[in-house]
C-alpha positions in Angstrom: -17.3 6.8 -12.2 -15.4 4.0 -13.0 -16.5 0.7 -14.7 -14.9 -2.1 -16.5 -14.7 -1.7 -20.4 -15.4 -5.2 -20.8 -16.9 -8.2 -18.8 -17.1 -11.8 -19.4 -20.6 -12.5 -16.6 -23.0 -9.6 -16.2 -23.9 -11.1 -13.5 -21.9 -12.5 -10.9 -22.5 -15.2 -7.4 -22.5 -13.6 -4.4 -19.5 -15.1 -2.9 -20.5 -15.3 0.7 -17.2 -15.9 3.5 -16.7 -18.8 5.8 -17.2 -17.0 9.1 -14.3 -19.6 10.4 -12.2 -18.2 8.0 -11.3 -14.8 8.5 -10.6 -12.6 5.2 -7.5 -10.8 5.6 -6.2 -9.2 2.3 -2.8 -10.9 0.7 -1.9 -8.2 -2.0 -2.2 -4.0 -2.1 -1.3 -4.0 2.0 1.7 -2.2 1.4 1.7 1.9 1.0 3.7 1.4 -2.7 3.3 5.1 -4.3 2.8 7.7 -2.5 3.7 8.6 1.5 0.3 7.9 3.4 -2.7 5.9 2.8 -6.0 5.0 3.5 -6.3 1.1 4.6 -9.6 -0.7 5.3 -10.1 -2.4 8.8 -12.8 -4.4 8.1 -14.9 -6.4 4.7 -16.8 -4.5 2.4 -17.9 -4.1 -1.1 -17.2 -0.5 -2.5 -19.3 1.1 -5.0 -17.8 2.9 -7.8 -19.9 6.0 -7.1 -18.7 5.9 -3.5 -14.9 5.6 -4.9 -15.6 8.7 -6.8 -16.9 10.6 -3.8 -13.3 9.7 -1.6 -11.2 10.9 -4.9 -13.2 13.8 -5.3 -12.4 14.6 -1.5 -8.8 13.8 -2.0 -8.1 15.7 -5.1 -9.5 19.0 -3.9 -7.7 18.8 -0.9 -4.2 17.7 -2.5 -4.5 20.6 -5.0 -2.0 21.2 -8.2 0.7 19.9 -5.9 -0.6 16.5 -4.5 -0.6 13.1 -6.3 -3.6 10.8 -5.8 -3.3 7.2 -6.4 -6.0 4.9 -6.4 -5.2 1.0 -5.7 -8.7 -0.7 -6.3 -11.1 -1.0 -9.2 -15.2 -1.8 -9.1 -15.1 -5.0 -11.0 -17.7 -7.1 -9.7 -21.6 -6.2 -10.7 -24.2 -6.1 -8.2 -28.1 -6.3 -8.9 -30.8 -5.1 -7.4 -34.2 -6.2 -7.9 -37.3 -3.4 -9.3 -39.6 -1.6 -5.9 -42.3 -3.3 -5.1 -41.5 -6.6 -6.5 -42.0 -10.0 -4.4 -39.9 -12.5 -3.6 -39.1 -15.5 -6.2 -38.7 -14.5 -9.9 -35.3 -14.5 -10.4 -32.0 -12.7 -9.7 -32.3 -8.3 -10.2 -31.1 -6.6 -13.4 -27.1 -5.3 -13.0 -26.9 -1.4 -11.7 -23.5 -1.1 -11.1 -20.1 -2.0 -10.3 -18.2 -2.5 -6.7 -14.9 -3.7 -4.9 -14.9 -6.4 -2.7 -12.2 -5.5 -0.1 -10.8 -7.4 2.5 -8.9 -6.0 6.2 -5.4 -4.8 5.1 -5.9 -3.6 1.5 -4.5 0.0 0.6 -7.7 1.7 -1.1 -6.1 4.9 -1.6 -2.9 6.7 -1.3 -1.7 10.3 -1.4 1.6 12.2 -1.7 2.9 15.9 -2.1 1.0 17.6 0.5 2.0 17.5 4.5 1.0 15.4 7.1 -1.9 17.1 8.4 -3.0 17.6 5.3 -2.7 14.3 4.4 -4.2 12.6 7.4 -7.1 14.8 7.4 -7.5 14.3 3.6 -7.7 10.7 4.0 -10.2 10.8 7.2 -12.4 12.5 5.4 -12.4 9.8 2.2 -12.5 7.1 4.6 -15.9 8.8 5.9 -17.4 8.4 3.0 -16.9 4.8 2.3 -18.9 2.2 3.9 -15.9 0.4 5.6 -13.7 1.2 8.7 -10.5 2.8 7.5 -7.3 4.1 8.6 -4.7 6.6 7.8 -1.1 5.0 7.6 2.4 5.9 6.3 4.8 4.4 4.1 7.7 2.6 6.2 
């Protein structure tokens, strides 16, 4: 799975959105390496386990010939509080990292392998995220 080597906070704010400001991604909306990718529709934090289950689906079906590139990494902590434990007492220990991702943003991109392939490569990664995705080609 992948983490950061190094972080500055373990633990960070939960940056909530202004509901009259819609999030729309800036950077990454572009297919850049590869010939399709997988872009997310809607806001979500992705964790790193749930990145490793999309790659895992990718590189098995690209094979020796694919190339898999992946365009985000799980920076941001999140914390969870013990079972069983009331409310008050403080934030919850760190358990992992995830990826906040805005509507836009290229998560992951593929190349080497046909069209079908491809697209049905990438519908099945984007089922295992927690976000609406979909499948789009470099222009």
């Amino acid at each position: 799975m992948l983490l950061p080597k190094k972080i500055k906070y373990r633990k960070w704010h939960t940056m909530r959105r202004n509901a009259l400001k819609p999030l729309i991604a800036s950077r990454g909306t572009k297919v850049s390496f590869g010939s399709f990718g997988l872009k997310a529709l809607t806001v979500g934090r992705i964790r790193s386990n749930q990145i490793e289950a999309a790659r895992k689906v990718l590189s098995r079906s690209a094979g020796k010939t694919g190339k898999i590139w992946i365009r985000i990494f799980p920076d941001r902590p999140y914390t969870q509080k013990p079972p069983e434990v009331g409310m008050g007492k403080g934030k919850g220990d760190p358990q992992g990292y995830c990826f906040q991702t805005e509507p836009g943003r290229v998560l992951f991109e593929i190349d080497g392998v046909g069209e079908t392939e491809a697209t049905s490569a990438l519908s099945k990664a984007g089922a295992k995220l927690p976000i609406k995705t979909k499948v789009v080609r470099r222009m």
